[in-house]
C-alpha positions as YAML, in Angstrom:
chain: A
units: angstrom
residues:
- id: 1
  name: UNK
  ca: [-48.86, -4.70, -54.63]
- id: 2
  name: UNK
  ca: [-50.19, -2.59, -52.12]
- id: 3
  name: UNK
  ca: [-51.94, -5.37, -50.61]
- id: 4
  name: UNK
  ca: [-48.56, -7.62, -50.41]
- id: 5
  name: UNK
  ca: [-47.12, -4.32, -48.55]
- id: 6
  name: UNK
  ca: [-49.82, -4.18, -46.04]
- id: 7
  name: UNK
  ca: [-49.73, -7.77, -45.07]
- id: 8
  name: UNK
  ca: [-45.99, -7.82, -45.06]
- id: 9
  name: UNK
  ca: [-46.13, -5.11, -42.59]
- id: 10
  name: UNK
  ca: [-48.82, -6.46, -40.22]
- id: 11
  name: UNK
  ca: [-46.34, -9.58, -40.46]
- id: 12
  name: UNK
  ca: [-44.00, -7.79, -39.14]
- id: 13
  name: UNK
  ca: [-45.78, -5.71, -36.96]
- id: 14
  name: UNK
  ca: [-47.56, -9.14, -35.53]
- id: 15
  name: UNK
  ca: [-43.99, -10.45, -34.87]
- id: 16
  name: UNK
  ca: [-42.61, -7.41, -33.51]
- id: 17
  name: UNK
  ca: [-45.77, -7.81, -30.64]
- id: 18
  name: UNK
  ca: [-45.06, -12.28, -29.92]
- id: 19
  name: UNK
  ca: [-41.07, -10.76, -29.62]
- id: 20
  name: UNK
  ca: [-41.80, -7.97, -27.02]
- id: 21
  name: UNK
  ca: [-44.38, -10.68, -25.34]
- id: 22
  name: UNK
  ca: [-41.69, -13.36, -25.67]
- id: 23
  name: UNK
  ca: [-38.90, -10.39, -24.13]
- id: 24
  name: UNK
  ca: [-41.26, -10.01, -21.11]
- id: 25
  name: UNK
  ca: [-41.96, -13.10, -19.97]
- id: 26
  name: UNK
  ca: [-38.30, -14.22, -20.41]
- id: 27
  name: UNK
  ca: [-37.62, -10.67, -18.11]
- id: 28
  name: UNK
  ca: [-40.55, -11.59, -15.46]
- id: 29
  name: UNK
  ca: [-38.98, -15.32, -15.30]
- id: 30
  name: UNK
  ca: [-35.73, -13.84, -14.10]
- id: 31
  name: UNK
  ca: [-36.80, -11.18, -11.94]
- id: 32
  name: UNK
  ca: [-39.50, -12.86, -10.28]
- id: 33
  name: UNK
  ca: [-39.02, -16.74, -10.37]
- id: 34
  name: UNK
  ca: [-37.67, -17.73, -6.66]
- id: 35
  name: UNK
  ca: [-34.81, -19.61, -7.85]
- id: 36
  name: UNK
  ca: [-32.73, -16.06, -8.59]
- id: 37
  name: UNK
  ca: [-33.23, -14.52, -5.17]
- id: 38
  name: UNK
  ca: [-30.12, -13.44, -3.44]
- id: 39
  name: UNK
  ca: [-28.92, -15.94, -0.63]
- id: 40
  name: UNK
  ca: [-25.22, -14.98, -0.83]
- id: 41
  name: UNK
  ca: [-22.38, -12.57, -1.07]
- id: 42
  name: UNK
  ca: [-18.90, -13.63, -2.09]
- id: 43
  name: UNK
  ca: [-16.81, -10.96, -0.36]
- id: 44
  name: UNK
  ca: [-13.09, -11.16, -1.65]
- id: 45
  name: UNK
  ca: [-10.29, -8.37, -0.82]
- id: 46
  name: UNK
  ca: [-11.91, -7.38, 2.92]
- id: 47
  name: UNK
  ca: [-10.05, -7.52, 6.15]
- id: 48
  name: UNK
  ca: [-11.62, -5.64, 7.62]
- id: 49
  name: UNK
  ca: [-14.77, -4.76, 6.81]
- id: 50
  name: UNK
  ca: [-17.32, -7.57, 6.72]
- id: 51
  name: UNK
  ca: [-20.42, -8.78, 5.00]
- id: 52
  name: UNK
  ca: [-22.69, -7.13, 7.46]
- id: 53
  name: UNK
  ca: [-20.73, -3.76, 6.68]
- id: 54
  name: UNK
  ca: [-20.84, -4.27, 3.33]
- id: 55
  name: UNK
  ca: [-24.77, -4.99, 2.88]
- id: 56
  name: UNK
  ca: [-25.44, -2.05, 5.42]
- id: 57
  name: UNK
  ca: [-23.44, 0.12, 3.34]
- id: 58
  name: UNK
  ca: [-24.51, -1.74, -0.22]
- id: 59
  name: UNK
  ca: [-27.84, -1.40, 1.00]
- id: 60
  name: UNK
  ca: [-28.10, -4.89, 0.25]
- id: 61
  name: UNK
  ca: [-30.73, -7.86, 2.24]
- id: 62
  name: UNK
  ca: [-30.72, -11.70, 1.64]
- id: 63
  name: UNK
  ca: [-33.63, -12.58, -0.32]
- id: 64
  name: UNK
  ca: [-34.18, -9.86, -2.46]
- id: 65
  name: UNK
  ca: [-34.58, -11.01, -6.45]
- id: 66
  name: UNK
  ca: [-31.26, -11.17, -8.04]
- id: 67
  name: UNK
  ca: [-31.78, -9.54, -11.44]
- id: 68
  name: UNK
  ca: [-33.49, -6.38, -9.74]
- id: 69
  name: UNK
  ca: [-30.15, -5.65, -7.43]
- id: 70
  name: UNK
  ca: [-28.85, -2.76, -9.32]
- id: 71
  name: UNK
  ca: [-25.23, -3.44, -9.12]
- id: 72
  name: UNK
  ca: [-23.97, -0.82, -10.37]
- id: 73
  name: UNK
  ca: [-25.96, 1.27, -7.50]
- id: 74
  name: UNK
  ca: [-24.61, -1.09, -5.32]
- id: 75
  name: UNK
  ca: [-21.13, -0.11, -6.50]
- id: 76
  name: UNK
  ca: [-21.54, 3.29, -6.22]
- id: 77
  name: UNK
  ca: [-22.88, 3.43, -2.77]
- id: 78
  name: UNK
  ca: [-19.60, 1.13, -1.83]
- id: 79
  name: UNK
  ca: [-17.17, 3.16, -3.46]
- id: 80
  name: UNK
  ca: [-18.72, 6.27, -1.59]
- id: 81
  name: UNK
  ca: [-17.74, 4.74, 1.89]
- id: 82
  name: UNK
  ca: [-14.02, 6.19, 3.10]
- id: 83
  name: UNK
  ca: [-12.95, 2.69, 3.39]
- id: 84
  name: UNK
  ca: [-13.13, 1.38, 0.32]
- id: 85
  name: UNK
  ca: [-10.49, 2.67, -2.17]
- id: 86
  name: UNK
  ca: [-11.34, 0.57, -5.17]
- id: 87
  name: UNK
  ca: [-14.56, -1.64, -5.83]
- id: 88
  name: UNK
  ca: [-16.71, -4.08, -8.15]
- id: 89
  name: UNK
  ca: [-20.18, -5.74, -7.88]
- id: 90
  name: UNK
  ca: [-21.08, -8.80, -10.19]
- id: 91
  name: UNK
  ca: [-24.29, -11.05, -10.33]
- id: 92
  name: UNK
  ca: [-23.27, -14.76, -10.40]
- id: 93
  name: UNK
  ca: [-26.36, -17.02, -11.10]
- id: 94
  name: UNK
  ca: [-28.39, -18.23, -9.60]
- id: 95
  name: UNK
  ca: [-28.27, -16.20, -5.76]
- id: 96
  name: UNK
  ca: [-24.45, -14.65, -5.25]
- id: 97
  name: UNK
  ca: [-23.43, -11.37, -5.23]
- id: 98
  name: UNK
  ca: [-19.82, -10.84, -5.40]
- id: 99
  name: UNK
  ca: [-18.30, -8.15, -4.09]
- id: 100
  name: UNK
  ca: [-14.55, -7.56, -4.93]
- id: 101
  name: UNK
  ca: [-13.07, -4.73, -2.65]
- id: 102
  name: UNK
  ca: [-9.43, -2.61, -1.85]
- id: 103
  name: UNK
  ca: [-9.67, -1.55, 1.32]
- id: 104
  name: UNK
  ca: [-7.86, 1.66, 2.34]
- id: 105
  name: UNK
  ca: [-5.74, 0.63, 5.19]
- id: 106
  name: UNK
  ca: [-4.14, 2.47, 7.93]
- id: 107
  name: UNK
  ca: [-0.32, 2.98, 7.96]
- id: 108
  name: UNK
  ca: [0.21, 5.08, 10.36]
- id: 109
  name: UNK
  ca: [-0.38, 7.64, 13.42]
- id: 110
  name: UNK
  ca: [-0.06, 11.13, 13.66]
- id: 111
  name: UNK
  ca: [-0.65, 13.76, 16.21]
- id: 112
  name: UNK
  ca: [-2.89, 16.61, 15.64]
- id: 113
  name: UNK
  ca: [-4.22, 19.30, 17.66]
- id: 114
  name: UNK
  ca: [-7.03, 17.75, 19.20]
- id: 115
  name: UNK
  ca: [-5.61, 14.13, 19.30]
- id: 116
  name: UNK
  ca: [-4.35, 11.31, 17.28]
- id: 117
  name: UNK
  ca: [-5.15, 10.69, 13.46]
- id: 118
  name: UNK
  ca: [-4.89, 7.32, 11.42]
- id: 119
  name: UNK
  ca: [-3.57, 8.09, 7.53]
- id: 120
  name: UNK
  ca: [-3.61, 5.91, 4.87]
- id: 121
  name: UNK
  ca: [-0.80, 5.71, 2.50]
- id: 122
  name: UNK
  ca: [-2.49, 7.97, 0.44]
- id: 123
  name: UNK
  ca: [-2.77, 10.95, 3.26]
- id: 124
  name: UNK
  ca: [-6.38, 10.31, 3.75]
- id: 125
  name: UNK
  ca: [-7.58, 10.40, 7.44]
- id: 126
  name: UNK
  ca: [-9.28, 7.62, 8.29]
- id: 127
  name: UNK
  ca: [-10.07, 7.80, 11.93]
- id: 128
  name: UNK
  ca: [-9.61, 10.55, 14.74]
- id: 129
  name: UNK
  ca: [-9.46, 9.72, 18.30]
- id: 130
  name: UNK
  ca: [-8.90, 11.67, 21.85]
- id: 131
  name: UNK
  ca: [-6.84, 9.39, 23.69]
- id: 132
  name: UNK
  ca: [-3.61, 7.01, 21.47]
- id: 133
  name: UNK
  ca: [-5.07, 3.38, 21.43]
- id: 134
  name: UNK
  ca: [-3.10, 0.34, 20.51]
- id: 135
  name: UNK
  ca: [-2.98, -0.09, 17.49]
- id: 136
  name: UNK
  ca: [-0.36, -2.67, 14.81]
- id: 137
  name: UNK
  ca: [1.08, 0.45, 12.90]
- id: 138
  name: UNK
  ca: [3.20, 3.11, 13.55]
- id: 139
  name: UNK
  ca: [3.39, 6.40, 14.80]
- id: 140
  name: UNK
  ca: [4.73, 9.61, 13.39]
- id: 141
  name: UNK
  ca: [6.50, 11.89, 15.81]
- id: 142
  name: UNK
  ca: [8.53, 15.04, 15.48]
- id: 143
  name: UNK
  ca: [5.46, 16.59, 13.45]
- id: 144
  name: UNK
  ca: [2.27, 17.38, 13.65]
- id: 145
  name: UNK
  ca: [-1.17, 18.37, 11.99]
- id: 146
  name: UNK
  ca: [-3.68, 20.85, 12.22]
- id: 147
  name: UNK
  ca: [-7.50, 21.50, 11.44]
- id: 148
  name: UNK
  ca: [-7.81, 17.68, 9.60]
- id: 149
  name: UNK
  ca: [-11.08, 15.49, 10.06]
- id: 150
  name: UNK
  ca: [-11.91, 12.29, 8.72]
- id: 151
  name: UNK
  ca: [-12.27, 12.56, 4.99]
- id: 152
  name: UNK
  ca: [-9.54, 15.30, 4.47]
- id: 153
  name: UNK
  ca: [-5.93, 14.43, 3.11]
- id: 154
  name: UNK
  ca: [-2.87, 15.66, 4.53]
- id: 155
  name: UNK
  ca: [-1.07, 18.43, 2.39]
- id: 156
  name: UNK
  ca: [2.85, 18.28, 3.96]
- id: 157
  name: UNK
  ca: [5.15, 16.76, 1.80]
- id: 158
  name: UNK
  ca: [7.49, 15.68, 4.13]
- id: 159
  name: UNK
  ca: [4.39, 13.48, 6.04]
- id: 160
  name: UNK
  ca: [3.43, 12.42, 2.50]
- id: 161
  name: UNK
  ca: [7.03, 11.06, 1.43]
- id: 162
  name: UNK
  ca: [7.34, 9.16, 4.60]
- id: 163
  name: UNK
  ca: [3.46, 7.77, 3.88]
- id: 164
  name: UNK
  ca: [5.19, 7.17, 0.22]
- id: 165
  name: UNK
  ca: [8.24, 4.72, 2.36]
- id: 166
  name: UNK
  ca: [6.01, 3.28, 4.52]
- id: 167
  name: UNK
  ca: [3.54, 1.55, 1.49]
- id: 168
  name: UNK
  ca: [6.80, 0.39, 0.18]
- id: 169
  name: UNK
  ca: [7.25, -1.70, 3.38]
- id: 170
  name: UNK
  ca: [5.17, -4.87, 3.35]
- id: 171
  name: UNK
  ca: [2.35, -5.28, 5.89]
- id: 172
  name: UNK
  ca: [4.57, -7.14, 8.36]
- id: 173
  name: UNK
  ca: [7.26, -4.71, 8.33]
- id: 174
  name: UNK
  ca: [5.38, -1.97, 9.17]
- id: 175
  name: UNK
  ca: [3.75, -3.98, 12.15]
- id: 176
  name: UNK
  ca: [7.27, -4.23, 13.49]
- id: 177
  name: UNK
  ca: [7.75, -0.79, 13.49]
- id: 178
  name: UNK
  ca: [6.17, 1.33, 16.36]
- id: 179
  name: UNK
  ca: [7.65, 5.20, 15.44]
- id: 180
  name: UNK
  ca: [8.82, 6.95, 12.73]
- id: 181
  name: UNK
  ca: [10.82, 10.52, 13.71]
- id: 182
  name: UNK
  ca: [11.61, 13.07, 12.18]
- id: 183
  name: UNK
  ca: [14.63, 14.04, 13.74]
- id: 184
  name: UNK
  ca: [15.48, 16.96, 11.28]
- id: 185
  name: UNK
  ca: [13.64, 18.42, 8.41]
- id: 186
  name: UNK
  ca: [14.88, 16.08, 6.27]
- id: 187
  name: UNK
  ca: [15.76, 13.00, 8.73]
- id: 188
  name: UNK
  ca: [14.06, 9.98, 9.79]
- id: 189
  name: UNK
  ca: [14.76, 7.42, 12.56]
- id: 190
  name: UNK
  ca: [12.59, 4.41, 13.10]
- id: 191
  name: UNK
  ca: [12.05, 2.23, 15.99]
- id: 192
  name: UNK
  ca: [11.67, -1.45, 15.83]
- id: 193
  name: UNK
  ca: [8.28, -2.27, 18.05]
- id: 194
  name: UNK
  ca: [10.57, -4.75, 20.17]
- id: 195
  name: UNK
  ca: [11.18, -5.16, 23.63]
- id: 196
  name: UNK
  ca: [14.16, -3.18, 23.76]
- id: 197
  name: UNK
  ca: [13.64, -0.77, 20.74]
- id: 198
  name: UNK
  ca: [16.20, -0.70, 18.11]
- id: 199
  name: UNK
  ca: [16.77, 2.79, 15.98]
- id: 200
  name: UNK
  ca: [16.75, 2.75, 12.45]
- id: 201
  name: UNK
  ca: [18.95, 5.45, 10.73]
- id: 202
  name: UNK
  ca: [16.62, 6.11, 7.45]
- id: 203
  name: UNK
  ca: [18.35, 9.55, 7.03]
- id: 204
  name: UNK
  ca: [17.14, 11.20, 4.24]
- id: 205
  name: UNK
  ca: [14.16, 10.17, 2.35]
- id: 206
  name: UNK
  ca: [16.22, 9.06, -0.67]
- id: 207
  name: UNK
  ca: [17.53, 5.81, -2.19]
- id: 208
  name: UNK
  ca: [13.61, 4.51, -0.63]
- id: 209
  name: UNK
  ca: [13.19, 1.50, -2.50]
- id: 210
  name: UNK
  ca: [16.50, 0.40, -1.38]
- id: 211
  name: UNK
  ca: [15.72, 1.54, 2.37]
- id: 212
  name: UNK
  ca: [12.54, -0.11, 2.01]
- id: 213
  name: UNK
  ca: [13.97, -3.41, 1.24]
- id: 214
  name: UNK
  ca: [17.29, -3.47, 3.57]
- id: 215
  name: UNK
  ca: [14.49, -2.08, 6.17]
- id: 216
  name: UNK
  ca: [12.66, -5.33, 5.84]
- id: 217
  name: UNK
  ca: [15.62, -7.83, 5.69]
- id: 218
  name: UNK
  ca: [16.76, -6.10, 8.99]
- id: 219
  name: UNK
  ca: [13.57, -6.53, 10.98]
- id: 220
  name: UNK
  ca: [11.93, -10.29, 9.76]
- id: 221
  name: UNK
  ca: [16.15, -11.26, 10.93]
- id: 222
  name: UNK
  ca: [16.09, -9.08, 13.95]
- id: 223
  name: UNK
  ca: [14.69, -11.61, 16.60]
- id: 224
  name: UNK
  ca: [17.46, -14.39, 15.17]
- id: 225
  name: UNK
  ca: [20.07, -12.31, 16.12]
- id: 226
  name: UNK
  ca: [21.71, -13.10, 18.83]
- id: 227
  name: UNK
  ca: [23.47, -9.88, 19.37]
- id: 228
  name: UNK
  ca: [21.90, -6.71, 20.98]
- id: 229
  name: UNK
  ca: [21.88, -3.85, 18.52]
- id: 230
  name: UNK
  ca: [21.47, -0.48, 19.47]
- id: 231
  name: UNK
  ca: [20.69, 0.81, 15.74]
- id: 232
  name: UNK
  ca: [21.44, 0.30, 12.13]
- id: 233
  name: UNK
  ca: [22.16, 2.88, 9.66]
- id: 234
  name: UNK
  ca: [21.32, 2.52, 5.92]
- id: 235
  name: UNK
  ca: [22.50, 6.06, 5.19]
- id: 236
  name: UNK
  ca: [25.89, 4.22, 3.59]
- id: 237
  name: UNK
  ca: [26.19, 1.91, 0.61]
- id: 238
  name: UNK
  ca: [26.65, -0.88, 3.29]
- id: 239
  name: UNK
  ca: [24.63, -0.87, 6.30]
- id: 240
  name: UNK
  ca: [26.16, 0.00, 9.45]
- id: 241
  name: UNK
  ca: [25.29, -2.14, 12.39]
- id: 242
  name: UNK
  ca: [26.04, -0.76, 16.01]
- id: 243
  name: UNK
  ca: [26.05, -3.14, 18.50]
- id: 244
  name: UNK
  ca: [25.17, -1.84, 22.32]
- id: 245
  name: UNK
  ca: [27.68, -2.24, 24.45]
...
């Protein structure tokens, strides 16, 4: 009996050794066989950033062997970059990378004490300049920040409600629209980013879904309209249209 045992366990033993041999060559034929070598990424979800940006960031090069690209590292060091809110990195055989990404955008400007910040809808600043450039978004006016740097998130609740309106409004909207001010504490007037600027009674930040979508009706119509208007006001149940005179 005791000689049955020992051969049953060198039978095992002896398969247990051809299955790790088996493992590693199967393993060295992925890693190392030319054929799985990285020759592209599949960016999807960028406007922004671009496939340069993200392999500098990634720490990612063309040519490296597939199956030894970490992608979860790779992940990581994406999601640490400011501009990426949300992330995912996937292997697809046999030589793409693809790289899924939410970018945090820009909704708006605001003035601070030693220039201009850009703010996500989130509060986050994303970029700090001296001097206002152009840029397709907004600008807030009738407040202002102070002692915020790239990175850090505005605190104000007021600035952060009208960041909360402003992600309601689709893309194009809000590239229509060139201020948002804050008249009173708790009232806002927009200005259309045409020619001859048209005000935009929001009032108080209430009833914002609703504000949101009249907001956008108003503007993609605006240039059909063959009437000047000197402002709108979506304070009532039914808009109020004032045409200049």
């Amino acid at each position: 009996m005791a000689v049955i045992r020992r051969r049953r366990n060198f039978g095992r033993f002896f398969r247990g050794i051809v299955f790790l041999i088996v493992s590693a060559a199967v393993l060295g034929f992925f890693v190392y066989v030319p054929i799985f070598t990285l020759k592209e990424i599949r960016l999807d979800g960028a406007k922004y950033l671009t496939q340069e940006d993200i392999m500098k960031i990634g720490d990612i090069y063309i040519g490296e062997q597939l199956f030894r690209l970490e992608t979860d590292v790779v992940q990581s060091r994406l999601s640490k970059d400011l501009r990426i809110e949300e992330v995912s990195v996937r292997r697809h055989l046999p030589h793409t990378l693809e790289v899924k990404i939410k970018e945090r955008l820009p909704i708006a400007t605001i003035q601070c004490d030693y220039g201009y910040l850009d703010l996500d809808h989130g509060g986050i600043v994303l970029d700090s300049y001296k001097s206002l450039k152009s840029m397709p978004i907004p600008m807030i006016t009738g407040v202002a920040v102070r002692d915020l740097y790239i990175g850090d998130t505005v605190d104000d609740e007021l600035i952060k409600n009208i960041l909360a309106f402003l992600q309601m409004l689709n893309e194009e909207t809000r590239n229509r629209l060139s201020e948002i001010s804050v008249v009173e504490q708790n009232y806002i007037v927009m200005y259309s980013a045409t020619d001859r600027p048209v005000q935009i009674r929001i009032g108080k930040l209430e009833r914002l879904e609703e504000k949101a979508r009249l907001t956008e009706d108003f503007l993609s119509n605006l240039e059909k309209n063959p009437h000047d208007i000197e402002y709108v006001d979506f304070n009532y149940t039914a808009p109020f249209i004032k045409l200049a005179e």
